[in-house]
Each structure stands twice: as structure tokens, then as C-alpha cells.
C-alpha positions as CSV (number, residue, x, y, z in Angstrom):
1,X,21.0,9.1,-7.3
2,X,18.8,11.9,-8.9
3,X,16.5,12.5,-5.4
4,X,15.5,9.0,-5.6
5,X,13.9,6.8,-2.7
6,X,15.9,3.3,-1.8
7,X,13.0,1.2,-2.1
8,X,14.2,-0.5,1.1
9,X,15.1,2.7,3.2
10,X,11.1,3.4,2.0
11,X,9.4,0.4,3.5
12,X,11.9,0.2,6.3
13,X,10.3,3.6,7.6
14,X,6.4,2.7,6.5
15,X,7.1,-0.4,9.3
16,X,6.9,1.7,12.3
17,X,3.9,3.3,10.6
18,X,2.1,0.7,10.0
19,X,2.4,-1.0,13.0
20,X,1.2,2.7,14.8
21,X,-1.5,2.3,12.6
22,X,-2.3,-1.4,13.8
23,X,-2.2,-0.1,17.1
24,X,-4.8,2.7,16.9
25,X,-6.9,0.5,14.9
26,X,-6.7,-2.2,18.2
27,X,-7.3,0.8,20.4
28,X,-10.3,1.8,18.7
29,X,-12.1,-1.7,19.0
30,X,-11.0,-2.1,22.1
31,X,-13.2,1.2,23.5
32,X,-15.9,0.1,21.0
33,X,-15.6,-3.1,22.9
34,X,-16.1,-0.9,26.0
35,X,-18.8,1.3,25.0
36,X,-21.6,-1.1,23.3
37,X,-23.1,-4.2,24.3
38,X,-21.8,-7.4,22.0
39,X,-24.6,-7.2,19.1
40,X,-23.4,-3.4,18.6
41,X,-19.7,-4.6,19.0
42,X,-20.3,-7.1,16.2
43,X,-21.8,-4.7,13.9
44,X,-18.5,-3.1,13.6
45,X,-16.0,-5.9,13.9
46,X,-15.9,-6.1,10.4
47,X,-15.3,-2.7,9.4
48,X,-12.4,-2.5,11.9
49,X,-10.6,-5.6,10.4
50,X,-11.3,-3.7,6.6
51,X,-9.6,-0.8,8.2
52,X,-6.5,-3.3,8.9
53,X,-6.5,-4.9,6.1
54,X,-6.7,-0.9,4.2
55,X,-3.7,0.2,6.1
56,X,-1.8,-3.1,4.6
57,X,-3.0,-2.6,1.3
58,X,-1.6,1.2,1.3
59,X,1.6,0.6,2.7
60,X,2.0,-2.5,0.0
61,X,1.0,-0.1,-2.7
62,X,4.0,2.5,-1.9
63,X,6.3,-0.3,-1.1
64,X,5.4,-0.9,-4.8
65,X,5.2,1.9,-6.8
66,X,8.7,3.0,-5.2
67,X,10.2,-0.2,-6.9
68,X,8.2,0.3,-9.8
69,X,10.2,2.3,-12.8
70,X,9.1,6.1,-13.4
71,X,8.1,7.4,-16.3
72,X,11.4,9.3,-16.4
73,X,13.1,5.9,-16.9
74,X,10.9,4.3,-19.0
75,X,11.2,7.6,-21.2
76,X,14.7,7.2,-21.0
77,X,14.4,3.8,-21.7
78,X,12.3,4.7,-25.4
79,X,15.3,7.5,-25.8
80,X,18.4,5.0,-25.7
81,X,16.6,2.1,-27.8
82,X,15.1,4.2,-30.1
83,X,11.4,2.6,-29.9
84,X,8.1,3.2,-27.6
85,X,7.0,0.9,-25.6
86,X,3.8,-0.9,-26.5
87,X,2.0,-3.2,-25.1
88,X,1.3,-6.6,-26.9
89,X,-1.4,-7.6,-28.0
90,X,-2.7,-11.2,-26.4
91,X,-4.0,-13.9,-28.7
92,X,-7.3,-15.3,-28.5
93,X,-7.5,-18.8,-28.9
């Protein structure tokens, strides 16, 4: 394997940072919680669930793009067919 990551090996070790991540995220509304009085608290509630939801989003967009082909295969896949690839066209009804 030419230095390549095993997809799996790859999201097997984003787990542990992602629930880290979870964790500092819970940590931090809990001392908002602590600090401010509810209205403030609710101000920032939703921000704090965006920044959960970011942390998913990031890890499911390496998880991706690491069992997505490179551009190193899909050059090599032009080289051994003989043809580019192009995207087709859709039909407009």
C-alpha cells in the first residue's frame, strides 16, 4: 500500500477524538450553565449544540474523503482505459 490510510484504521482513531471533543463541548456548557443566569444560558445553547453537530460533520467528512478515490487513482484510472473522465450531462425533461 503506497502510504495509504485504511479507511477503517482512519475512523477507528477519529472515535476517541470525537468523543474528547463531545466531552469538552459538555464541559463547556456545563460552566456556562454555572456562570450566567438561564436567559444568558439560553442564548448560547444553540451555538453549543452547532459546535456538536460541527465536530460530527468534520469527522464524517475525513471518514469520507479517505474512502473517496485520489486523484492519483482516478489518473490512473484515465491511463489504463485510455479515456478521461467526464461527467454526463443530465437531460432536461
Amino acid at each position: 500500500m503506497q502510504g495509504r490510510i485504511d479507511p477503517a484504521d482512519l475512523s477507528a482513531g477519529l472515535k476517541p477524538l470525537q468523543a474528547d471533543a463531545h466531552e469538552v463541548i459538555a464541559l463547556r456548557d456545563d460552566r456556562l450553565y454555572e456562570m450566567r443566569s438561564q436567559e444568558d444560558f439560553q442564548l448560547v445553547q444553540k451555538p453549543v449544540e452547532w459546535s456538536r453537530d460541527l465536530v460530527d460533520v468534520a469527522v464524517g467528512l475525513v471518514n469520507s474523503s479517505a474512502k473517496s478515490p485520489t486523484n492519483s487513482q482516478l489518473s490512473q484510472r484515465e491511463a489504463n482505459n485510455g479515456t478521461r473522465f467526464r461527467p454526463q450531462a443530465k437531460e432536461l425533461a
